[in-house]
C-alpha positions, 0 to 999 in steps of 0.5 A: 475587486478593483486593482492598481493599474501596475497589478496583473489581472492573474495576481489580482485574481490569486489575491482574491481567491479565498485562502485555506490549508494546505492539504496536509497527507494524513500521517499513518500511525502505529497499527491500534488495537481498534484496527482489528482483533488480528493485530494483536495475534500477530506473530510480528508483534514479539520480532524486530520491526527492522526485519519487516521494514528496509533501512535506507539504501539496503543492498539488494542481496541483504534486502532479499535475505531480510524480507525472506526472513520476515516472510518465514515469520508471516509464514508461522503467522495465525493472522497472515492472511488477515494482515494481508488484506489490510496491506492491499486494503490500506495499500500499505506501500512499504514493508512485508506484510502478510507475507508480500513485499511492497512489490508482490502487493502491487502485482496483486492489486494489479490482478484484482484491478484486472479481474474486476474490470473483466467482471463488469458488464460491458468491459473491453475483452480482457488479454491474457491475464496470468493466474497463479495459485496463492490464495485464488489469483493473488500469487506474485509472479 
């Protein structure tokens, strides 16, 4: 593609690259009955939403309280471990959710990254790895 003389080859070949959309990040949407069976069981259906997730700028005390509030919900919970899963699967990165805080998921999947790579053939010898007893290894710390 010619150019003036005064057009700078980059500018030249940013005008010639084709154009397209931008990435736009899929928003997440409500849990659906589609999702699974589990969500319509689940105990936090009938509880305030603001339990489960944090307002801005929570203070740390009120946040703790909230979210050992919303686990004593997940507690009584029949689809616990079910929501769970979905909350490490998605990853879901904000609120309580089978029982785990955003921070607690994140220890977790940790773990499993951890215990996946020691179960490769071939791996590097794995360190230390802190075992714990919630379900398996999946214990925060």
């Amino acid at each position: 593609m010619p150019h003036p003389p005064h057009q700078s080859l980059q500018a030249a070949a940013v005008q010639s690259l084709p154009t397209r959309p931008a990435a736009v990040p899929k928003p997440r949407v409500p849990a659906r009955e589609e999702d699974g069976p589990w969500h319509a069981e689940a105990v936090c259906r009938r509880d305030e939403a603001g339990l489960f997730f944090a307002p801005s700028k929570e203070p740390t005390a009120a946040r703790l309280a909230r979210e050992e509030a919303a686990k004593r919900v997940c507690a009584r919970c029949p689809v616990m471990v079910a929501c769970r899963e979905h909350a490490l699967l998605q990853p879901e990165p904000y609120g309580v959710w089978g029982g785990l805080t955003a921070a607690e998921r994140r220890v977790v999947l940790g773990r499993r990254r951890r215990r996946a790579a020691e179960l490769l053939p071939g791996a590097a010898a794995p360190g230390p790895v802190a075992r714990g007893g919630l379900t398996g290894a999946d214990a925060p710390a």
